[in-house]
ZAMARGU-4260 file (C-alpha; in steps of 0.2 Angstrom, whole numbers, plus 5000, padded with zeros to 4 digits):
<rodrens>
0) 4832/4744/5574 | 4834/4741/5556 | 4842/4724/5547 | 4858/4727/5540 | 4868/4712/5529
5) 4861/4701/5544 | 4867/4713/5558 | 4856/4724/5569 | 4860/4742/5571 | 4854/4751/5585
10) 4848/4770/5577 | 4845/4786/5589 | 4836/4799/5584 | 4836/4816/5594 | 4817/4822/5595
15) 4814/4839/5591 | 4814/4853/5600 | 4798/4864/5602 | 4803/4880/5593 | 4796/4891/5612
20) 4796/4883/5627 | 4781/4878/5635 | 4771/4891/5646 | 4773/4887/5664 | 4756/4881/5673
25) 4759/4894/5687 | 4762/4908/5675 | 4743/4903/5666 | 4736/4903/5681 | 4741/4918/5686
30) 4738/4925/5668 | 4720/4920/5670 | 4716/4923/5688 | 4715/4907/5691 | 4718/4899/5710
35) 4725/4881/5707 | 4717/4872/5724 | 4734/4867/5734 | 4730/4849/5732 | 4730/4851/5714
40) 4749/4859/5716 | 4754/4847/5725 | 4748/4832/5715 | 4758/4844/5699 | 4772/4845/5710
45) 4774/4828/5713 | 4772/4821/5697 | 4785/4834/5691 | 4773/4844/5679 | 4774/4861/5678
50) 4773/4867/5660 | 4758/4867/5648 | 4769/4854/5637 | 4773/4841/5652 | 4752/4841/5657
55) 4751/4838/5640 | 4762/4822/5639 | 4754/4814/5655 | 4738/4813/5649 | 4722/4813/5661
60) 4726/4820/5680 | 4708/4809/5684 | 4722/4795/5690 | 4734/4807/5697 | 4718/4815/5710
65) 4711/4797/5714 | 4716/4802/5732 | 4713/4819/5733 | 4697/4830/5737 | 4697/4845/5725
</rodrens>
């Protein structure tokens, strides 16, 4: 928000766009021959990440698995 002659203005700005989308976790996995333990899918699934980009963003998955055995 930015002071304008003593009025606020609310500014949107659009964020941009990654010029290729982000590789999908499953498409990795099975690029590298990688098995991803069903609890782990699960935990993915649920938290709706399914792209290199979107793991990315959330940070650590250590609080996501808190209840899972992997």
């Amino acid at each position: 928000m930015s002071a304008v002659k003593g009025q606020m203005l609310d500014l949107r700005v659009a964020a941009p766009q990654p010029s290729t989308p982000s590789p999908m976790l499953d498409s990795l996995a099975a690029a590298a021959k990688i098995q991803v333990p069903r609890p782990l899918q699960e935990v993915l699934a649920q938290s709706k990440i399914s792209t290199l980009a979107q793991l990315d963003s959330a940070g650590r998955l250590a609080p996501l698995l808190d209840n899972y055995q992997i």
